[in-house]
PyMOL CGO cylinders between C-alpha atoms (Angstrom):
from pymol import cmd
from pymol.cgo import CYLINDER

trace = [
    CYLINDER, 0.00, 0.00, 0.00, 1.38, 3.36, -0.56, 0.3, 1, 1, 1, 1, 1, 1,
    CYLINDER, 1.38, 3.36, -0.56, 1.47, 6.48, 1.80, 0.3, 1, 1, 1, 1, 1, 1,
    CYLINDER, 1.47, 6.48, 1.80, -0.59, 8.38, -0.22, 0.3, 1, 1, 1, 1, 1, 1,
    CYLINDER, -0.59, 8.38, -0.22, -3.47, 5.85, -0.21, 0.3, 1, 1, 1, 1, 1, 1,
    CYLINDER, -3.47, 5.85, -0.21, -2.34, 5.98, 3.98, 0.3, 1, 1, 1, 1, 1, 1,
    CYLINDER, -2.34, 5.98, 3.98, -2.77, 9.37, 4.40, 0.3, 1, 1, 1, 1, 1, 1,
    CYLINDER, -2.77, 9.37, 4.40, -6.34, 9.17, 2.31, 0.3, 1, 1, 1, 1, 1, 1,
    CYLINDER, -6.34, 9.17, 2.31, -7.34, 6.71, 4.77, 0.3, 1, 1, 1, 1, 1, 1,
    CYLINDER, -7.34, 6.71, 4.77, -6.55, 8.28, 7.93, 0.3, 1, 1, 1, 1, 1, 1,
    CYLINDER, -6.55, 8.28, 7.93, -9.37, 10.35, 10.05, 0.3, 1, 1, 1, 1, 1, 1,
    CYLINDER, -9.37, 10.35, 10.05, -7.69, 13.75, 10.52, 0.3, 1, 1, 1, 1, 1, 1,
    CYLINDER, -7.69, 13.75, 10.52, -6.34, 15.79, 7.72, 0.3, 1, 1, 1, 1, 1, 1,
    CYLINDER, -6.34, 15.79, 7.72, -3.05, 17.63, 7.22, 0.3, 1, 1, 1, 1, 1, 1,
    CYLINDER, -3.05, 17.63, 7.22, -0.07, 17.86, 9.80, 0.3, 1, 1, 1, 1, 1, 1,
    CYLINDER, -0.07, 17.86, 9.80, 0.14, 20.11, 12.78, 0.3, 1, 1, 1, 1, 1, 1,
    CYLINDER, 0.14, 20.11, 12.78, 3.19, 22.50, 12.60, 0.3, 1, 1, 1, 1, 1, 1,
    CYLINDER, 3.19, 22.50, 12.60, 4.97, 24.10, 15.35, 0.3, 1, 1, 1, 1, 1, 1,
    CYLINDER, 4.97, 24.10, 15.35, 7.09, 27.30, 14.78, 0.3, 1, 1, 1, 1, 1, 1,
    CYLINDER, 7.09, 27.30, 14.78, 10.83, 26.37, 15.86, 0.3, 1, 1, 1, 1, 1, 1,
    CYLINDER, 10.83, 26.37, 15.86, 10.31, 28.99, 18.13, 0.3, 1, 1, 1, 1, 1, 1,
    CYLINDER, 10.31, 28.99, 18.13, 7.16, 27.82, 20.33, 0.3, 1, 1, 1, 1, 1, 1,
    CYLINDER, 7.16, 27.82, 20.33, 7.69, 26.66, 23.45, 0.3, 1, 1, 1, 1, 1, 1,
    CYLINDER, 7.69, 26.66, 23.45, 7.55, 23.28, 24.77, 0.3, 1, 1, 1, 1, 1, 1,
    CYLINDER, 7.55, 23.28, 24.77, 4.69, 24.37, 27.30, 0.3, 1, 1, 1, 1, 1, 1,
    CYLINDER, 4.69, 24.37, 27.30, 2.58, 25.16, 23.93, 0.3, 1, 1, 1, 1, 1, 1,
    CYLINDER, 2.58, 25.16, 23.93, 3.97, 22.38, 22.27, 0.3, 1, 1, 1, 1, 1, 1,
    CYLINDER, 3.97, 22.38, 22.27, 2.70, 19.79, 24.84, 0.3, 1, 1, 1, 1, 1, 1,
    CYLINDER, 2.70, 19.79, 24.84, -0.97, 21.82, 24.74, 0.3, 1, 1, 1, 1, 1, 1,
    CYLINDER, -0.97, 21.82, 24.74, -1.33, 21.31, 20.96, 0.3, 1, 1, 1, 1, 1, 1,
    CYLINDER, -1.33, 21.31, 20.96, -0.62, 17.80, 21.51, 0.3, 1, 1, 1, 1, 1, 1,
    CYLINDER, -0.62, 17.80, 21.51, -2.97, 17.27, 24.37, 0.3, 1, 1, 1, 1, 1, 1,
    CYLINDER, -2.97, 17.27, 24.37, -5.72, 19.20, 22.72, 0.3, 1, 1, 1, 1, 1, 1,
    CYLINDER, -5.72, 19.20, 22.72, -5.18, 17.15, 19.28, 0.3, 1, 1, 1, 1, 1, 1,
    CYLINDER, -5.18, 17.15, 19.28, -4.67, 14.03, 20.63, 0.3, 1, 1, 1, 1, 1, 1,
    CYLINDER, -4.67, 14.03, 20.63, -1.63, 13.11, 18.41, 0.3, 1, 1, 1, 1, 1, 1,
    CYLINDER, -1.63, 13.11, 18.41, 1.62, 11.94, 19.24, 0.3, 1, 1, 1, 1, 1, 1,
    CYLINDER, 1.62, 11.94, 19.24, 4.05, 14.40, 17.70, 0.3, 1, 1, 1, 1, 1, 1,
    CYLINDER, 4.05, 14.40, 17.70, 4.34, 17.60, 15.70, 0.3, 1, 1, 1, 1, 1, 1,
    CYLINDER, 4.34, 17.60, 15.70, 6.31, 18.99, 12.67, 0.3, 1, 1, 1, 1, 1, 1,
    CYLINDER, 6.31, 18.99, 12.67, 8.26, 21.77, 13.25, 0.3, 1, 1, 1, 1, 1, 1,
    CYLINDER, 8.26, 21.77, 13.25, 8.49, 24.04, 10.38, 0.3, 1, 1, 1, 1, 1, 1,
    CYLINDER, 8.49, 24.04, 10.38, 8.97, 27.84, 9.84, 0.3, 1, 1, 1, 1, 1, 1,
    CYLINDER, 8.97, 27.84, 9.84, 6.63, 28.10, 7.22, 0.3, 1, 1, 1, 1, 1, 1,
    CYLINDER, 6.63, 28.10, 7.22, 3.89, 25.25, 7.23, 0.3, 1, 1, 1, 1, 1, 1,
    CYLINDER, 3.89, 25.25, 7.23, 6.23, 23.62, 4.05, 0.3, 1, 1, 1, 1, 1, 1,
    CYLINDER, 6.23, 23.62, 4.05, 9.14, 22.59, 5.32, 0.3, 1, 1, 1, 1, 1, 1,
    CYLINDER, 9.14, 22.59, 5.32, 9.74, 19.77, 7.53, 0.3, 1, 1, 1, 1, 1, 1,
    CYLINDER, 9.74, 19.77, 7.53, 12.69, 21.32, 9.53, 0.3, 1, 1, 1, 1, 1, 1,
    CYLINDER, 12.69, 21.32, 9.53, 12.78, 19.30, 12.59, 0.3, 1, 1, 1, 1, 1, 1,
    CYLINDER, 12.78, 19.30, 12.59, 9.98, 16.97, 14.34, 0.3, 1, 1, 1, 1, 1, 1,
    CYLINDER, 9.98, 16.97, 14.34, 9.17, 16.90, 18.35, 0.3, 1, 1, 1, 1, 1, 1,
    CYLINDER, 9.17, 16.90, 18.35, 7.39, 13.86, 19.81, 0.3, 1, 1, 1, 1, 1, 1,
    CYLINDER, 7.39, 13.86, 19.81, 5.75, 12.82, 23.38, 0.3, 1, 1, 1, 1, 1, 1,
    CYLINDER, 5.75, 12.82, 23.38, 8.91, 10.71, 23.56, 0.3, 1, 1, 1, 1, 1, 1,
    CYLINDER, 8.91, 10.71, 23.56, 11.44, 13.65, 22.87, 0.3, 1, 1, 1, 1, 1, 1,
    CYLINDER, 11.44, 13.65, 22.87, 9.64, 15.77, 25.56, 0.3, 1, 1, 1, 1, 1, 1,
    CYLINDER, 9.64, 15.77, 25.56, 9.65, 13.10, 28.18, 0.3, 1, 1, 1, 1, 1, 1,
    CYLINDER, 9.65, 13.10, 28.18, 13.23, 12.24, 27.62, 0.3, 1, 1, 1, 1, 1, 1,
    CYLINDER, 13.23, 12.24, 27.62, 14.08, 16.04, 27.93, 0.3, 1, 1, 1, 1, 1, 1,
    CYLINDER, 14.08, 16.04, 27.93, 11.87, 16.39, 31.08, 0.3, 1, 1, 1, 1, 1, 1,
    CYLINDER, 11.87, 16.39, 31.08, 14.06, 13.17, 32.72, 0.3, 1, 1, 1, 1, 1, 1,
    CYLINDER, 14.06, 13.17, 32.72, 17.04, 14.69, 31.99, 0.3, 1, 1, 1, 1, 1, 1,
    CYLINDER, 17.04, 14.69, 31.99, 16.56, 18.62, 31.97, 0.3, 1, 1, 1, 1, 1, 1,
    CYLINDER, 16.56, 18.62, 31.97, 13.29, 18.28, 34.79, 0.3, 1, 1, 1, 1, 1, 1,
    CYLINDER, 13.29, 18.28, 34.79, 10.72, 20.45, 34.85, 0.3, 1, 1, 1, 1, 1, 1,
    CYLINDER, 10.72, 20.45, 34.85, 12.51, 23.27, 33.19, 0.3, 1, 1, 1, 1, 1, 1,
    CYLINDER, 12.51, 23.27, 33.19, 12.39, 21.89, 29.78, 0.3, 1, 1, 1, 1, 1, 1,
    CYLINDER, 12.39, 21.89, 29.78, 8.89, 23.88, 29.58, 0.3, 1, 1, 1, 1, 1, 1,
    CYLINDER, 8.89, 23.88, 29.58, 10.25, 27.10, 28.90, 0.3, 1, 1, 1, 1, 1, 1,
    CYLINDER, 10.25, 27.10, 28.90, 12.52, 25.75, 26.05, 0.3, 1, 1, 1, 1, 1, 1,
    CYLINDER, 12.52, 25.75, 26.05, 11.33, 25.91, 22.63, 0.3, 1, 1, 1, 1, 1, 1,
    CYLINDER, 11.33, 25.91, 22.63, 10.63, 23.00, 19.76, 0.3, 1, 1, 1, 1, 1, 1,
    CYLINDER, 10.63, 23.00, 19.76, 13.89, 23.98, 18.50, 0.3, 1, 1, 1, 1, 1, 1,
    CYLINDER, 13.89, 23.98, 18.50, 15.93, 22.86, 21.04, 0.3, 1, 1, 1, 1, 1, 1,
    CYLINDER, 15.93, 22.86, 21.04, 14.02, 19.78, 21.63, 0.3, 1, 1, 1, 1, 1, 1,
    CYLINDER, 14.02, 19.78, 21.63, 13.38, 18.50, 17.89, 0.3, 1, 1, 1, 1, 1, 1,
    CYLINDER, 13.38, 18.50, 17.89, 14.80, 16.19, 15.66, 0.3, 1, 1, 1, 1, 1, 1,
    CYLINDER, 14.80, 16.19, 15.66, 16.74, 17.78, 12.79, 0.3, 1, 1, 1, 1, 1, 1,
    CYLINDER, 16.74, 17.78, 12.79, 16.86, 16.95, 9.27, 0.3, 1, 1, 1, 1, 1, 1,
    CYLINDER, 16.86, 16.95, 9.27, 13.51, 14.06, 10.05, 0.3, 1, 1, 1, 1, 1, 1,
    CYLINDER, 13.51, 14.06, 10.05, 13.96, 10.85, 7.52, 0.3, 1, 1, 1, 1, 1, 1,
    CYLINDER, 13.96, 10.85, 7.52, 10.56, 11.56, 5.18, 0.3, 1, 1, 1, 1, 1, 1,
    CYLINDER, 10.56, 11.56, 5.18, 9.04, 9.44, 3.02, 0.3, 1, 1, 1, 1, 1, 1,
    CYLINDER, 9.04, 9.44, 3.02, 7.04, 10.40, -0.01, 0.3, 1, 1, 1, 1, 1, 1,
    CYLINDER, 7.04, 10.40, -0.01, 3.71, 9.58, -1.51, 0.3, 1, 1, 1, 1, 1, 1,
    CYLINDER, 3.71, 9.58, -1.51, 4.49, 7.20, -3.41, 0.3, 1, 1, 1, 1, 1, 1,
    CYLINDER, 4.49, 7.20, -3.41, 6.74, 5.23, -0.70, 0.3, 1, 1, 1, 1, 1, 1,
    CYLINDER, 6.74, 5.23, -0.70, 5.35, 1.72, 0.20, 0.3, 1, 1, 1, 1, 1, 1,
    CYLINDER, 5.35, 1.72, 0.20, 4.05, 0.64, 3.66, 0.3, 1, 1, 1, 1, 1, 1,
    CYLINDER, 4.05, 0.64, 3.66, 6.84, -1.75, 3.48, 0.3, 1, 1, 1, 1, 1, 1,
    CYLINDER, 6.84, -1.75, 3.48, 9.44, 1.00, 3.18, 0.3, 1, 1, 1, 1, 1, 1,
    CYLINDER, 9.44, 1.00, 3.18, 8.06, 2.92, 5.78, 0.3, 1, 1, 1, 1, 1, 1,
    CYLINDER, 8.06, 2.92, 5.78, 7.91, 0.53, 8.58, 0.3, 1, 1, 1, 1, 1, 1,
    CYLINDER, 7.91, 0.53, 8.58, 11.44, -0.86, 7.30, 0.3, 1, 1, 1, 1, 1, 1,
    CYLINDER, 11.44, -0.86, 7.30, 12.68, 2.93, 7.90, 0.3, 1, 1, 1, 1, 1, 1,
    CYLINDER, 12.68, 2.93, 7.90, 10.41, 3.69, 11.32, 0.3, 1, 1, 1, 1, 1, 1,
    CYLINDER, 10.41, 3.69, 11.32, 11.83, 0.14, 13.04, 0.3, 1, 1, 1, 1, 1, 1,
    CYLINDER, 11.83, 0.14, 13.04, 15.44, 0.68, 11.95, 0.3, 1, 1, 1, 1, 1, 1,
    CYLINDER, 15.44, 0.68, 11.95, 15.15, 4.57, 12.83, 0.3, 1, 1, 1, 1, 1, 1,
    CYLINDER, 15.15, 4.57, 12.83, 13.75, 3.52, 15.97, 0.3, 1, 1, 1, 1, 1, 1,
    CYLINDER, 13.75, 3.52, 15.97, 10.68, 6.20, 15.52, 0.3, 1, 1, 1, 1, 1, 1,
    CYLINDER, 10.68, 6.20, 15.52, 7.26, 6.46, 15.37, 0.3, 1, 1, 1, 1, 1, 1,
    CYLINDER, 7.26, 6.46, 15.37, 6.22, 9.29, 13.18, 0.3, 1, 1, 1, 1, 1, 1,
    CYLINDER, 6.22, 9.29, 13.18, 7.20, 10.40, 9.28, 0.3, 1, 1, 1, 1, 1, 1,
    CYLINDER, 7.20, 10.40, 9.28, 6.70, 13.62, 7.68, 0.3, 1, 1, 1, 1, 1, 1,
    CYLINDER, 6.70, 13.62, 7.68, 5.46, 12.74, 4.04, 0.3, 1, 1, 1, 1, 1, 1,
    CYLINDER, 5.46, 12.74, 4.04, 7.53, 15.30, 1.42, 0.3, 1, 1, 1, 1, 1, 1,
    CYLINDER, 7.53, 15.30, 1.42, 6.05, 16.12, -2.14, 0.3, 1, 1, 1, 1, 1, 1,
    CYLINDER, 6.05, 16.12, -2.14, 8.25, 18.35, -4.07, 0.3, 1, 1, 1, 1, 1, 1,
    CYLINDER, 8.25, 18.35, -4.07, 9.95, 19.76, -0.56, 0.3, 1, 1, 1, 1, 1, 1,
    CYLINDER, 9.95, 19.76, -0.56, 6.89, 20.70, 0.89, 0.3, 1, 1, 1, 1, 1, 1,
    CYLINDER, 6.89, 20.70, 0.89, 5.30, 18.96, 3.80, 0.3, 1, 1, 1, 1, 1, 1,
    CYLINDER, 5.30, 18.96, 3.80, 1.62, 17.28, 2.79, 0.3, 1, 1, 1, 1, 1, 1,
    CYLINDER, 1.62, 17.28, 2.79, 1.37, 14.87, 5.89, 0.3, 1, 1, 1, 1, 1, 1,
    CYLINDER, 1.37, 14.87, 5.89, 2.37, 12.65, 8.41, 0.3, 1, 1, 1, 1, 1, 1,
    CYLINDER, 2.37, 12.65, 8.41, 2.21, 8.92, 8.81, 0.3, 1, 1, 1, 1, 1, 1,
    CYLINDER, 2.21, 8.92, 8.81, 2.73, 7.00, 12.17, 0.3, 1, 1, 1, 1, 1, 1,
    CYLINDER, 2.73, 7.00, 12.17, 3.64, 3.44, 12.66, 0.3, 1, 1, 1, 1, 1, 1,
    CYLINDER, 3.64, 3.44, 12.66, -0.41, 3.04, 14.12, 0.3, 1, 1, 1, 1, 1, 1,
    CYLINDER, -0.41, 3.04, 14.12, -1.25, 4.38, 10.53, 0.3, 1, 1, 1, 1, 1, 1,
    CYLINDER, -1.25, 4.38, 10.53, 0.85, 2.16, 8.62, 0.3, 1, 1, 1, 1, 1, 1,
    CYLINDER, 0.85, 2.16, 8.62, 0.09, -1.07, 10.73, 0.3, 1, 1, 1, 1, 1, 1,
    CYLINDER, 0.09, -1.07, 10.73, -3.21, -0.29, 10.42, 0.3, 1, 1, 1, 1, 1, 1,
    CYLINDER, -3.21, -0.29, 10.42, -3.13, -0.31, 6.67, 0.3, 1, 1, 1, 1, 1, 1,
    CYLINDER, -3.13, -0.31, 6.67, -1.27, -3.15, 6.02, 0.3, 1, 1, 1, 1, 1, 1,
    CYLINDER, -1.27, -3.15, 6.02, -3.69, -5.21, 8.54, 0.3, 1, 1, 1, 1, 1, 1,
    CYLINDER, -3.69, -5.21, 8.54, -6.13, -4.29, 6.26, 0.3, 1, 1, 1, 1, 1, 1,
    CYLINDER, -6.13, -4.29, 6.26, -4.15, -5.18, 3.13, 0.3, 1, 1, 1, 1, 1, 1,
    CYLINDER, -4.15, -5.18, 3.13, -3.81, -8.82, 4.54, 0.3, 1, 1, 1, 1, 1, 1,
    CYLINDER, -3.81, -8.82, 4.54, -7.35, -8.92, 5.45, 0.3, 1, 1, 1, 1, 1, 1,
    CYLINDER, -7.35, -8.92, 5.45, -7.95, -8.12, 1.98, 0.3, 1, 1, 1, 1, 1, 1,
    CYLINDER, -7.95, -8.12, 1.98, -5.65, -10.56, 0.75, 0.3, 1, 1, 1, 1, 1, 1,
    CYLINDER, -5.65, -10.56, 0.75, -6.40, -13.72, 2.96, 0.3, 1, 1, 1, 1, 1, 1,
    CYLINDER, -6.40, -13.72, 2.96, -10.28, -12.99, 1.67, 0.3, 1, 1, 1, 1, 1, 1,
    CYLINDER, -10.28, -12.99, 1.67, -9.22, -12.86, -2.10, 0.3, 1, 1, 1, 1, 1, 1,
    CYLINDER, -9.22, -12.86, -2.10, -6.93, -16.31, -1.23, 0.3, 1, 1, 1, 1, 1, 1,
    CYLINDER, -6.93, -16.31, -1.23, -10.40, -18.16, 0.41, 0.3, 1, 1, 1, 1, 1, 1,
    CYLINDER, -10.40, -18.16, 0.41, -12.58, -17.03, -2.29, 0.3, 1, 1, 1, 1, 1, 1,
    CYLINDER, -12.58, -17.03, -2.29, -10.25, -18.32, -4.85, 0.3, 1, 1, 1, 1, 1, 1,
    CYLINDER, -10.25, -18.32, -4.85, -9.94, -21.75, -2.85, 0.3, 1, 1, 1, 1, 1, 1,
    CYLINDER, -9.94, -21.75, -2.85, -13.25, -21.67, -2.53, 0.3, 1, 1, 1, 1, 1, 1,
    CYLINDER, -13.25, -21.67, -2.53, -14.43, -21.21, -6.22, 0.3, 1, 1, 1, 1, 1, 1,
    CYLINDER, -14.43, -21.21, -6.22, -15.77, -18.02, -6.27, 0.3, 1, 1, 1, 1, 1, 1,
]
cmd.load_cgo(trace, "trace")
């Protein structure tokens, strides 16, 4: 399956962006409020600059404590994030989450950010691809 049939799929559209200079305090709002697990950072909505997840800010908050709060998604984020594009396969992606050890992909079209997978999203899809398969497979063994 490929990421752009993914992002079709998915319940929520676009990506939430974060200014590289909003602070972690925010940051941790926008993902409370939108119930998602991480944010894009970008200066102008198109490029993916850096990304800033739940697990960033709770490794920051073990190490730097309560403090963290004040910094911004600048200091915290990922540079440079490994994208993917639309026409990436699932297969691909997961390959590149699990080996990255992360959980979240900015999808890239021309250099300008037009979504996000996560590894929920993708193993979500290809569940459904096998589904999908297995019931093409038993109506072929089947005779139908």
């Amino acid at each position: 399956m490929l990421v752009q049939q993914i992002l079709k799929a998915k319940d929520t559209e676009g990506v939430f962006t974060v200014k590289p200079e909003v602070s972690i305090s925010e940051v941790t709002q926008i993902l409370r409020e939108k119930r998602i697990g991480g944010v894009v950072v970008s200066s102008d909505g198109e490029a993916a600059e850096g990304i800033l997840s739940e697990r960033d800010i709770v490794r920051a908050l073990a190490s730097r404590g309560e403090g963290l709060m004040e910094l911004t998604a600048a200091d915290l984020m990922t540079k440079h994030p490994i994208c993917c594009s639309l026409e990436m396969n699932s297969d691909e992606v997961l390959t590149k989450m699990t080996e990255g050890r992360f959980r979240h992909m900015p999808v890239v079209q021309d250099g300008v950010l037009v979504g996000i997978v996560t590894i929920g999203d993708v193993v979500k899809a290809r569940l459904s691809q096998l589904a999908a398969e297995k019931d093409a497979l038993e109506g072929m063994i089947m005779g139908h």
